[in-house]
N, C-alpha and C positions, 0 to 999 in steps of 0.2 A: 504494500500500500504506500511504502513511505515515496517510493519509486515511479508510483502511477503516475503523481501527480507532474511532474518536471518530465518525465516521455509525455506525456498528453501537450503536453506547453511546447516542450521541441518540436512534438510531430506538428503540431498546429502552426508555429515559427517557417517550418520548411515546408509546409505547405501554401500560408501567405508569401514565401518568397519565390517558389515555383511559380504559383500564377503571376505574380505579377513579371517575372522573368517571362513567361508564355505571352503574357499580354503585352508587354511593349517588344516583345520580339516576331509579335503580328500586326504592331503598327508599319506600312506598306512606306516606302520611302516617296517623295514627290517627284512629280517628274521634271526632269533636264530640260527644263522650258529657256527662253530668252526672250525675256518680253518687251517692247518697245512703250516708250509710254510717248504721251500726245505729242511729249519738244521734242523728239526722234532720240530721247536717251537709254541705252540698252540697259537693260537688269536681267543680270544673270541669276537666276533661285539659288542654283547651288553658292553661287558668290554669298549669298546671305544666310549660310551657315552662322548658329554664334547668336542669332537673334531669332526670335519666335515671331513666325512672319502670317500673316492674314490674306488670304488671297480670295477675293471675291467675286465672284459675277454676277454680274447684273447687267438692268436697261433702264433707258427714262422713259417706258412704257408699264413699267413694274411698279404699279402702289408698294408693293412690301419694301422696294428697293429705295423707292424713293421716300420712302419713314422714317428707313434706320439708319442713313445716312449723317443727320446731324449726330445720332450715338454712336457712328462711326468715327467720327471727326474726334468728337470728344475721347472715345477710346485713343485715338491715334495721338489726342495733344497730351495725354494723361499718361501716356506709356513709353513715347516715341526715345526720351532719352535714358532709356532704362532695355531699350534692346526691342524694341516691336516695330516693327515696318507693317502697313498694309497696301495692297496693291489692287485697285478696283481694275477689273477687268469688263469693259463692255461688251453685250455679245455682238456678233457679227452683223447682225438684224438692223441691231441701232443704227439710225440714220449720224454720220459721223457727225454734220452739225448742229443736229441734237443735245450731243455728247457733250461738244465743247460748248455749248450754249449754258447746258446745266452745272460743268464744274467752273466755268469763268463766274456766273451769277454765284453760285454757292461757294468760290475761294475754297475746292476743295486740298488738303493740305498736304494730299499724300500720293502718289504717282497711281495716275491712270492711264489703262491700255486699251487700244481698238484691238478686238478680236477679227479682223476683216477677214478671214480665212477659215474662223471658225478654229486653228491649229491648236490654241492653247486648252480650248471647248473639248476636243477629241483628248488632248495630253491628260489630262484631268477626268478621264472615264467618258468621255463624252455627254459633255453639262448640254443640256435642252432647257430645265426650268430655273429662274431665277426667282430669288435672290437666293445662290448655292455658296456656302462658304466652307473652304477648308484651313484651319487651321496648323500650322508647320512647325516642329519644335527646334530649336537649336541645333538638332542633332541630322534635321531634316528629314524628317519622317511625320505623316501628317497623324497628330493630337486627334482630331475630331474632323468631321466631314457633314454638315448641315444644310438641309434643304428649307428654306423657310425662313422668313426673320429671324436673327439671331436674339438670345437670350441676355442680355447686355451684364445682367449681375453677373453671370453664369461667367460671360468671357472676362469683366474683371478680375472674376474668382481666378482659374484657371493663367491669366497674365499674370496675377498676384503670386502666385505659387512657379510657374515656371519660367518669371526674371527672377526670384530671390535668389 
């Protein structure tokens, strides 16, 4: 008996560290994209290893997109010098001066990209509905993968724990 109790705690010990070993060892790496954003400046994903990166797609035909947008911003002024980049990606659809219509009006603050080809839409599992957000971690492997408005405490939470 005296024994039981410390094997139940160890076996319990190496079992929380097995799953989670399993589980970040089934988070899927991002893909080798290069994405160009509106002033023709390149960003390479892998280059931004080291920082927990937000990659988003959307349209200015999307309500959901255009909602969470200012909770966008605010995440991105709230995070940006502590290691968080976001990169809005528009989809292919969007009429380009559209695009530049809505981030000139809204002084968006963080680099946006025309998906003109669709390329980045297919690199990413082939995104169809917006507002789709995948989250990337330091190590470059994507955290979470969301279709829908994003969850904004949820992503503090989650930025707060993976810049400390």
């Amino acid at each position: 008996m005296k024994f039981a109790k410390p094997a139940l705690i160890a076996v319990a010990v190496l079992a929380i560290a097995g799953a989670l070993f399993f589980a970040l060892m089934d988070r899927p790496s991002a893909p080798a994209v290069t994405f160009t954003t509106l002033e023709g400046k390149p960003i390479v994903l892998d280059e931004l290893r080291g920082k927990v990166v937000l990659v988003n797609f959307w349209a200015t035909s999307c309500p959901g997109c255009i909602k969470e947008m200012p909770d966008m911003v605010e995440a991105y002024n709230l995070y940006k010098d502590r290691g968080f980049e976001i990169i809005a990606v528009a989809m292919r659809y969007d009429p380009p001066n559209y695009v530049l219509n809505f981030v000139q009006t809204r002084q968006l603050p963080f680099p946006v990209v025309l998906d003109v080809d669709g390329e980045h839409a297919r690199a990413f599992g082939n995104v169809q509905l917006t507002p789709t957000t995948f989250i990337i971690g330091k190590d470059g492997r994507i955290l979470e993968q969301k279709l829908g408005e994003l969850d904004f405490v949820k992503l503090n939470a989650l930025l707060d724990r993976e810049l400390s």
